[in-house]
N, C-alpha and C positions, 0 to 999 in steps of 0.2 A: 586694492582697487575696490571701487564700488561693489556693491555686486547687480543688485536689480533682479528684475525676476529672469530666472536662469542663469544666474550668475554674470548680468548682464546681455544674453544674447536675444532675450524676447522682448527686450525694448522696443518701443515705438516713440517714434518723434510725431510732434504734433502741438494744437495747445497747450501751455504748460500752465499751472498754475503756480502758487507761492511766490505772488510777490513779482511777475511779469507786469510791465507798465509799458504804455505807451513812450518813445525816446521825447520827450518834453521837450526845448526849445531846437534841437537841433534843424539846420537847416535845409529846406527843400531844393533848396536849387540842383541842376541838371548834375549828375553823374558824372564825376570827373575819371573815370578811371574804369576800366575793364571788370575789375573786382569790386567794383563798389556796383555796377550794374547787376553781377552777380548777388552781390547782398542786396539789393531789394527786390530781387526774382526772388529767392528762399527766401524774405522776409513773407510776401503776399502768400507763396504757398504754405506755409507753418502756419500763418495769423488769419487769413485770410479763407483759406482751402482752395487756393488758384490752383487749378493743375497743371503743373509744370510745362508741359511743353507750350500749351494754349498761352501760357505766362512770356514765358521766352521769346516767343514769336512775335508776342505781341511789342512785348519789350525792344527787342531788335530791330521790328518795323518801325519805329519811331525814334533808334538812336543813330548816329552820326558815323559809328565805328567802321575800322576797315574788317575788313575781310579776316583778316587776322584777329585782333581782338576779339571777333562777333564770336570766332572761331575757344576764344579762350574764354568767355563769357558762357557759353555753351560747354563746354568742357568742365569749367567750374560747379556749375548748376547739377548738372547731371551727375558728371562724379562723387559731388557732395550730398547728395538724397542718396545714389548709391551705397555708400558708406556710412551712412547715418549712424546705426549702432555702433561700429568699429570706433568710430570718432569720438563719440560719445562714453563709448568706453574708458578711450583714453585721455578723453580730457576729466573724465569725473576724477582723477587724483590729483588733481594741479587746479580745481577751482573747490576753493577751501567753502564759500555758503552753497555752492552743486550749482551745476547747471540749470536746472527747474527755478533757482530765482533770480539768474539775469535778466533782461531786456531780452526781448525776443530778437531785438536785433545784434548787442554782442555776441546771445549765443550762436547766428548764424554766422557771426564774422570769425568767432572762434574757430567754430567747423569747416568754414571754405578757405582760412589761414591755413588748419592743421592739414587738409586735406591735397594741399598744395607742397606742404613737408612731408608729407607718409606718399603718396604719389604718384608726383608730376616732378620728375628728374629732372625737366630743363630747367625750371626755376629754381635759384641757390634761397636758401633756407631763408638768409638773412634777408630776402628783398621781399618775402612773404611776409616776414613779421613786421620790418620798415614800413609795407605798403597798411600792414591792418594797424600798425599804431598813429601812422598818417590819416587812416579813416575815421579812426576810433576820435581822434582830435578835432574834428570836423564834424563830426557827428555827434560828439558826447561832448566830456571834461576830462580834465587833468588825471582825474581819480580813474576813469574808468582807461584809457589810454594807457595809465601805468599797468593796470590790473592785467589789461591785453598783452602789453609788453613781458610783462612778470611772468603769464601764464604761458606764451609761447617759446619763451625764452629758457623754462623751467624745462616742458617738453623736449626740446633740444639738447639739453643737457645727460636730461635722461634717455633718451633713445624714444625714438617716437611710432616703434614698430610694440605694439602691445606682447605683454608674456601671459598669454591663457592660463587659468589656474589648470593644476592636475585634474581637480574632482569632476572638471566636466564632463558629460555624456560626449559619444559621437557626434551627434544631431545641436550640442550645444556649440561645439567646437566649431563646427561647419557656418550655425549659424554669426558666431560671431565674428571668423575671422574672414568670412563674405558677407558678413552682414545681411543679412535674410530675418525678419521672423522668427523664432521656434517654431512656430505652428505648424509656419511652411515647411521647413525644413522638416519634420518630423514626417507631415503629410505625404512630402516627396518620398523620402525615405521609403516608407511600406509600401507606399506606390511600386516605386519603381528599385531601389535598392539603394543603400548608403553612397557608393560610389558614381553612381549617376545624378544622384541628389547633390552632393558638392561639387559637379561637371557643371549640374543649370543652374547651381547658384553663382558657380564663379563666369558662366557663358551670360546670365544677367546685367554682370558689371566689366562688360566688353562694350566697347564705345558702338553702336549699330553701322552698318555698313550704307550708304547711299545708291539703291537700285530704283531703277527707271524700267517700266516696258514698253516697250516698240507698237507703234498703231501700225500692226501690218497693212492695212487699209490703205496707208498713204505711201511706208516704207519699210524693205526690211531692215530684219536688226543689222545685219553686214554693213547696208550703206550708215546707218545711224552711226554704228560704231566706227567705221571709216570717220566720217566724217568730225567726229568728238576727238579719236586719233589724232586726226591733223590740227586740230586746234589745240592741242596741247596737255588734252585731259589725262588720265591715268583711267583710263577704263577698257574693261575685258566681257566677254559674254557671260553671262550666269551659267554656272554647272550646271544649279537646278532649273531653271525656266529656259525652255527654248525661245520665249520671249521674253528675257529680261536682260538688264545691261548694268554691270557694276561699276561706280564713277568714286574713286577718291581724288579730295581735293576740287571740287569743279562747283562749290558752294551750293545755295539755294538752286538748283534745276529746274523748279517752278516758277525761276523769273528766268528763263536762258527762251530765247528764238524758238526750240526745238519743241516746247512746252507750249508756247502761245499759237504756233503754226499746227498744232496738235499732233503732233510724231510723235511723243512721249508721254508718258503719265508717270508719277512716282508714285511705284509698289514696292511693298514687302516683297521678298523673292516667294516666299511662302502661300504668302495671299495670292501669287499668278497662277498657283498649281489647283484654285479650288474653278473659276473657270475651264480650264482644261477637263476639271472631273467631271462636271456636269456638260464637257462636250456637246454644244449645242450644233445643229445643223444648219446648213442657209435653207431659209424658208418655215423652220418651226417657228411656233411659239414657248414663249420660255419667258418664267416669272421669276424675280427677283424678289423676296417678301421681304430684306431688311436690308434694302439697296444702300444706304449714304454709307459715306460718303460718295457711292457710285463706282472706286474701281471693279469690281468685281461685274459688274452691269455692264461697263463700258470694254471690258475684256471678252464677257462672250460675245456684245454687237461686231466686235474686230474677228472672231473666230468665224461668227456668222457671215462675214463679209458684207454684213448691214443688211441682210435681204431676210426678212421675214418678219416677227416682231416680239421686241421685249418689253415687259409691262415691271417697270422698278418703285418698286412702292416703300416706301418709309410711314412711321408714323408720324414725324415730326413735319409739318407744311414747312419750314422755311429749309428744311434739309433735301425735301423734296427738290425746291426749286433748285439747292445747287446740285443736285445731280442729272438734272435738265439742261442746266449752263456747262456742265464736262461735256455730257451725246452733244451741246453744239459748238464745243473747241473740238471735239476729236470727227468732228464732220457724221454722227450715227443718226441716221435718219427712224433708224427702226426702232429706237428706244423710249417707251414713253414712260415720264414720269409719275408717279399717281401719290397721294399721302391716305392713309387707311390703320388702324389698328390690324397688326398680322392676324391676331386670333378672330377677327371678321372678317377674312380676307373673302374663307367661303362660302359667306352668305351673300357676298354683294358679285361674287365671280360665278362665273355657270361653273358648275361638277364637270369634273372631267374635261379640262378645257385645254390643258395645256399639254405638251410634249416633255418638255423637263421644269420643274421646279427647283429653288433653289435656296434653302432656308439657313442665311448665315448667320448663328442664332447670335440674340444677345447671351454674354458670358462676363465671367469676372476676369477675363481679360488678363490671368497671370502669365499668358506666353508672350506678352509684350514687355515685359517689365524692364527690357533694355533699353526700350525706345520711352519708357514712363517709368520713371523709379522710384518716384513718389506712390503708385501705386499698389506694391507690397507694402506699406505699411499706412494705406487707407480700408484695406480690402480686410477678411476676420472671415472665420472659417463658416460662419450661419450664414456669409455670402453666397458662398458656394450652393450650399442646400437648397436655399431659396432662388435663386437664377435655376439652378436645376427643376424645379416644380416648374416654372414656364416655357424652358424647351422642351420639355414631355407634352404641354400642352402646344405650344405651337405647332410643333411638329405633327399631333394626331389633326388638327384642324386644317393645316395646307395639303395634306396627303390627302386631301378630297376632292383638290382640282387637278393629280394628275393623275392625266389620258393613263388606260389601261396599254402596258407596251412601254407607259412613258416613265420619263426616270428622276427620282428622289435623290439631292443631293444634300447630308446636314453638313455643315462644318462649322468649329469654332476657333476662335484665338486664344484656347487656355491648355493648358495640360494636366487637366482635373475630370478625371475620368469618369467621375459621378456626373460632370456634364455633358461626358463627350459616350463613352463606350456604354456604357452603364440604360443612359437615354438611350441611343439607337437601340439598343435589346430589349429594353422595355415598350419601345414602339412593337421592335416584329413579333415580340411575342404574343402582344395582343391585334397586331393586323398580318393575318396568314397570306394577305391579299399581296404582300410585301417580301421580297427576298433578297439577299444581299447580295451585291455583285465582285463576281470573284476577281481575286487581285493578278487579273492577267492582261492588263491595260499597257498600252506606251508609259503613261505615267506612273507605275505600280512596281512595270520591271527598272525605270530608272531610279525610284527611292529602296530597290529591295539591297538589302543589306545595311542602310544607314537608319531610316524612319522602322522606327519601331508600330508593327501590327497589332493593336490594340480593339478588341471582340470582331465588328464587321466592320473598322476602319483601318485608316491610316495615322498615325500619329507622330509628327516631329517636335522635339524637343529643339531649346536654341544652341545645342553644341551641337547637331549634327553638321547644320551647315551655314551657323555664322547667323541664320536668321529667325525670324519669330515663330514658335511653337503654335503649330495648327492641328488642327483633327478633322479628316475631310472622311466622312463614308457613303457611297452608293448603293444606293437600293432601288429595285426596277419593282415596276408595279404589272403583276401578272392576271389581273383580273379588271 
């Protein structure tokens, strides 16, 4: 087989050169088929840089499909970024001029064809390759239809579960037979140890779970979850969030009654536990410095029982307004929106103004990668470094509007400890002013034995509990 760099497992998919072309006369009309919507989502993210989910959604919103198909559409998409390397692996010995100079669009059809036989067991081999030589004719010519046929069908023959050469390292193996990065996978590795490293590469390419949280405000989770019960849903209460509610099978939730009447919001089960840390009071003030898309804003106004006041600012003005339009679907009268660069937050805020702060930094976001799979292999390790130099700085800059007594929340969505553990220590070491809050919370004793305690926080990986990898730490301000 090929090899590539690492013997294939440090591939990246992406633009490709040598001989990529635009598909020439083929025709535009509407999307006849579940997998062919699939292949023009993974055409716009490869050619284009659409990010997957943004892609899909939008995709979706404008197709005709039932509930089922959207369902397969989705699973196609997603599984196949997932699998990117693996796939690519195995098809580099069955396409004789290489993958780098098809059409950008066979090679996507190739991959969510293969993807479909290596898998997705309910679908029989044959109706995968039927359906991509049926596209590939509608799409292309004769020639390239045969070439589809020939190469899926060759696959098939040979077994479509790849054989890893011996020479490979640990960290290569991992990467390719979960498909990860090397980089990552090495990263992880020293991080945290071999065996945990191929836990969250293989908890990566786990389909993400459907969690909602409960607007206590209007109702609790019991009657919510009652009520989903009886209409049929498959949903249970979250282990980890005492507000949160697991629903498989119950589609989009953000177009359901529960959602428009404001009962619900869909969270990560992970993201409901950084509200709770920063425990807000009814009656304080509490800032949110990088509120959008708002749940995390809208989670302490429900803790708060709306009585006091939360100031959620973003940088972005039009992200700002939609976290204005959540505070008025979930009925939060105490929430005000505001748009600001975080690192002038305190120059235009009075010193010492607030009771708890809440700084959910920007990050390179690899503890989502099951809900974005496209994003490990956009992301490259000078990411890292670089996001890292602006939570140090964020973080010394909003630490000057909280009230002495009052309490510093950092957390991120990645599992890169130079952004998560690393920052927080290099804050307290240079503000004495600042000490870390010991892990003897509600919240602290329910994650103790699974979240792994990383310097002055808390740290979840995605196999602990099914959901995305967060880093939340507390720090009180004693002067």
């Amino acid at each position: 087989m090929s090899g590539g760099e690492g013997g294939g497992a440090g591939r990246r998919p992406g633009p490709r050169g040598g001989g990529a072309k635009p598909a020439g006369n083929r025709s535009r009309q509407a999307p006849a088929s579940a997998r062919e919507l699939a292949l023009e989502v993974l055409e716009r993210v490869e050619q284009q840089g659409a990010y997957s989910n943004l892609q899909l959604n939008s995709t979706l919103q404008k197709s005709t499909l039932s509930r089922e198909d959207a369902g397969l559409v989705t699973e196609l998409v997603y599984g196949t970024l997932s699998r990117m390397n693996t796939l690519d692996y195995v098809l580099e010995d069955f396409v004789s001029k290489g993958l780098a100079k098809l059409q950008p669009w066979v090679r996507s059809l190739l991959r969510v064809s293969l993807y479909q036989i290596m898998y997705l067991d309910r679908i029989p081999s044959h109706a995968a390759v039927n359906e991509a030589v049926n596209i590939a004719k509608r799409r292309g010519h004769q020639g390239i239809s045969g070439m589809v046929n020939g190469v899926l069908r060759s696959v098939l023959r040979a077994g479509s579960l790849p054989v890893l050469p011996d020479h490979l390292s640990p960290e290569e193996r991992i990467a390719l037979k979960h498909s990860h990065p090397l980089w990552m996978v090495q990263r992880w590795s020293a991080e945290y140890g071999l065996e945990t490293a191929e836990a969250m590469c293989a908890a990566d390419n786990e389909a993400p779970a459907v969690s909602v949280r409960v607007n206590t405000t209007m109702i609790s989770r019991e009657s919510l979850l009652k009520q989903m019960l009886e209409q049929g849903l498959q949903a249970s209460a979250s282990l980890l969030s005492p507000y949160g509610i697991i629903v498989k099978g119950g589609g989009n939730l953000a177009l359901s009654s529960w959602y428009k009447d404001g009962y619900l919001s869909v969270q990560d089960e992970s993201s409901m536990l950084v509200a709770e840390a920063v425990d807000p009071q009814p009656g304080e003030r509490v800032l949110d410095c990088c509120a959008a898309p708002g749940g995390k804003s809208m989670h302490m106004g429900e803790l708060m029982k709306d009585e006091g006041f939360i100031y959620a600012n973003d940088v972005h003005p039009h992200k700002a307004v939609l976290v204005a339009e959540q505070a008025e679907r979930l009925g939060l009268e105490s929430i005000e929106a505001g748009s600001a660069d975080a690192l002038q937050l305190a120059d235009t805020l009075a010193p010492a103004s607030f009771d708890r702060v809440l700084l959910d930094a920007p990050c390179s976001g690899l503890g989502v990668i099951r809900r974005k799979p496209d994003l490990k292999w956009r992301k490259q390790p000078e990411d890292i470094a670089s996001v890292a130099v602006l939570q140090g700085e964020l973080l010394q800059s909003v630490s000057r509007l909280v009230k002495p007594g009052g309490l510093l929340v950092y957390s991120t969505c990645t599992t890169e400890q130079a952004e998560n553990s690393d920052v927080v220590a290099a804050f307290l070491a240079q503000h004495p002013e600042f000490s870390p809050v010991s892990f003897d919370s509600p919240l602290w004793e329910r994650l103790a034995g699974t979240a792994l305690a990383r310097g002055q926080g808390i740290q979840l990986l995605p196999q602990h509990y099914g959901s995305d990898g967060f880093y939340i730490a507390q720090m009180r301000r004693n002067l």
